[in-house]
C-alpha positions in Angstrom: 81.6 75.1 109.1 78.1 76.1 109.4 75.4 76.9 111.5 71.9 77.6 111.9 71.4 80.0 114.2 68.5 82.9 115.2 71.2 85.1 115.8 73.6 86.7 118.0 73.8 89.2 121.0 77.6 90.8 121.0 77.0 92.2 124.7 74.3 90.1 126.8 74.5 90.3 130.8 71.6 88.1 131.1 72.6 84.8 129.6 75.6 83.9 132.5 77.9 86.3 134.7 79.6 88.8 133.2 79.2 90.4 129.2 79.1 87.6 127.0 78.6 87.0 123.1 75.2 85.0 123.2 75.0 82.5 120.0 71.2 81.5 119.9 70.8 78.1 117.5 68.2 77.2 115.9 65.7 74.3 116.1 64.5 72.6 118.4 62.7 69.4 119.6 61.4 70.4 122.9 58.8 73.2 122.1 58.4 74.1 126.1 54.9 76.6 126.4 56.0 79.1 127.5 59.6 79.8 125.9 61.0 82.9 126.1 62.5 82.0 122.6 59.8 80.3 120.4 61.2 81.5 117.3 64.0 79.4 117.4 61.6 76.4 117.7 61.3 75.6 114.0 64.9 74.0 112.4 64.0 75.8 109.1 64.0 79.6 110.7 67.0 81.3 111.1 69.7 82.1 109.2 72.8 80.2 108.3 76.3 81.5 109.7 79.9 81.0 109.6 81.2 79.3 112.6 84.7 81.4 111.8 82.6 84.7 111.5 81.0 84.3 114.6 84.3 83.5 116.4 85.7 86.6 115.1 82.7 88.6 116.2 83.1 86.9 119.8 87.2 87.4 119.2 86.7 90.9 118.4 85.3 92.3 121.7 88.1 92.4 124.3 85.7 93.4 127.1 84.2 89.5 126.8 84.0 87.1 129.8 82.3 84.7 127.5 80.6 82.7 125.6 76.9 81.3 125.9 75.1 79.0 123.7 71.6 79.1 123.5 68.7 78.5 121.4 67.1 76.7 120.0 68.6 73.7 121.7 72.8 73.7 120.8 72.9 70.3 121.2 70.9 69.6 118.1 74.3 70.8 116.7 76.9 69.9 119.0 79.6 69.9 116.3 79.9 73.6 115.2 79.0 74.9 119.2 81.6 72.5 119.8 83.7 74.6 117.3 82.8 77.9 118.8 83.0 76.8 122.6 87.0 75.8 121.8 87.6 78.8 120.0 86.0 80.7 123.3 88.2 78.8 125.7 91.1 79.5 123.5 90.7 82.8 124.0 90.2 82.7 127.7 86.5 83.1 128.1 84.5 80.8 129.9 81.5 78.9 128.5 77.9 78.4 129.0 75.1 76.3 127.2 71.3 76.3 127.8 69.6 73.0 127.2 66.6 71.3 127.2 68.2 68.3 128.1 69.8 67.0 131.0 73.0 66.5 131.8 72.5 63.1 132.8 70.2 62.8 128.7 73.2 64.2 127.4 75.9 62.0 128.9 73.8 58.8 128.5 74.5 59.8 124.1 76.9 57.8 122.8 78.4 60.5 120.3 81.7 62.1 119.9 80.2 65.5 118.7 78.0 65.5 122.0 80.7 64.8 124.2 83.2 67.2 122.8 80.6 70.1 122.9 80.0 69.0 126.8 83.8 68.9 126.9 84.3 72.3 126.1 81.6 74.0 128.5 81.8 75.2 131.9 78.6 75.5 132.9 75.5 74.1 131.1 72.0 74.6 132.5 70.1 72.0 132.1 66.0 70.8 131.3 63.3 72.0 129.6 61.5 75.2 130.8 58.6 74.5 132.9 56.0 77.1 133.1 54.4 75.4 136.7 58.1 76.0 138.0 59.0 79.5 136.5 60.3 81.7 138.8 61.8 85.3 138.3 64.0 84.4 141.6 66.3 82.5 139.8 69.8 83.3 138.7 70.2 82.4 135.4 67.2 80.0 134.4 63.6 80.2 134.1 62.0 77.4 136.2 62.8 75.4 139.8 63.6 72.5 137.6 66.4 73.8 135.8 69.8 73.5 137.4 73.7 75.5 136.9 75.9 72.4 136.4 79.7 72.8 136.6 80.3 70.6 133.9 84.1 69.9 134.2 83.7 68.7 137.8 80.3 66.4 137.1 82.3 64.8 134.4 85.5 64.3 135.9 83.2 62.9 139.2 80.5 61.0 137.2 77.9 62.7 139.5 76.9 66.1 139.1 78.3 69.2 141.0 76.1 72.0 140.8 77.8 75.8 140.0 77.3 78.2 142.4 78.3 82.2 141.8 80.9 83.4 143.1 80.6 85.4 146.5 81.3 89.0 146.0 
């Protein structure tokens, strides 16, 4: 199946804990000023992928904890990330997603390619990027507003559990 993505990172540390194989999609609706990925705003940019490339890119590197999905917004297309965060658990790596929507937004669809993708993540970190809440403070998100959501427990609960790191 494919995708439209902006492209890939093989080895990010920034984009959750650990080294992960970044998948940043492209398009999407939510334009916020001040993006730290504005390139990935417009659905005609990009390139188009292989979902079964990019999971044997991501398959590939045995040194992975796992797998985020960026953008772009993923949930613009919820059924190949939905693809590539199954392949990812399959392989015993946890998963991520950015979005500029909230959990609660994203819940509220009524679609099965929505709900599978949430289905699949871990942790998804939720809202738009607000440039009157950024803060370089913050682990793993941009602005106050923004929250870590441990997605199988919110759903399982029907409330939402935030995730908090692990103490080392």
């Amino acid at each position: 199946m494919d995708i439209r993505i902006a492209g890939t990172v093989n080895d990010s540390i920034v984009d959750g804990p650990g080294l992960r194989y970044a998948v940043f999609t492209q398009g999407c609706p939510h334009a916020c000023p001040g993006c730290h990925n504005p390139e990935t705003h417009d659905y005609h940019g990009g390139k188009t992928a292989d979902t079964q490339r990019l999971i044997d890119a991501m398959k590939a590197n045995p040194l992975l904890d796992g797998l985020t999905l960026s953008g772009g917004e993923p949930f613009e297309q919820p059924l190949p990330c939905a693809l590539l965060a199954e392949s990812a658990r399959e392989a015993g790596l946890n998963v991520w997603a950015y979005s500029g929507y909230t959990f609660e937004e994203l819940t509220a669809r009524q679609d099965a390619e929505t709900q599978r993708l949430l289905k699949a993540l871990d942790v998804l970190v939720d809202g738009r990027f607000e440039m009157g809440q950024r803060s370089l403070d913050l682990a793993y998100c941009g602005s106050r507003n923004q929250r870590l959501i441990d997605v199988k427990k919110s759903l399982e609960t029907e409330a939402v559990h935030l995730w908090t790191p692990p103490k080392w």
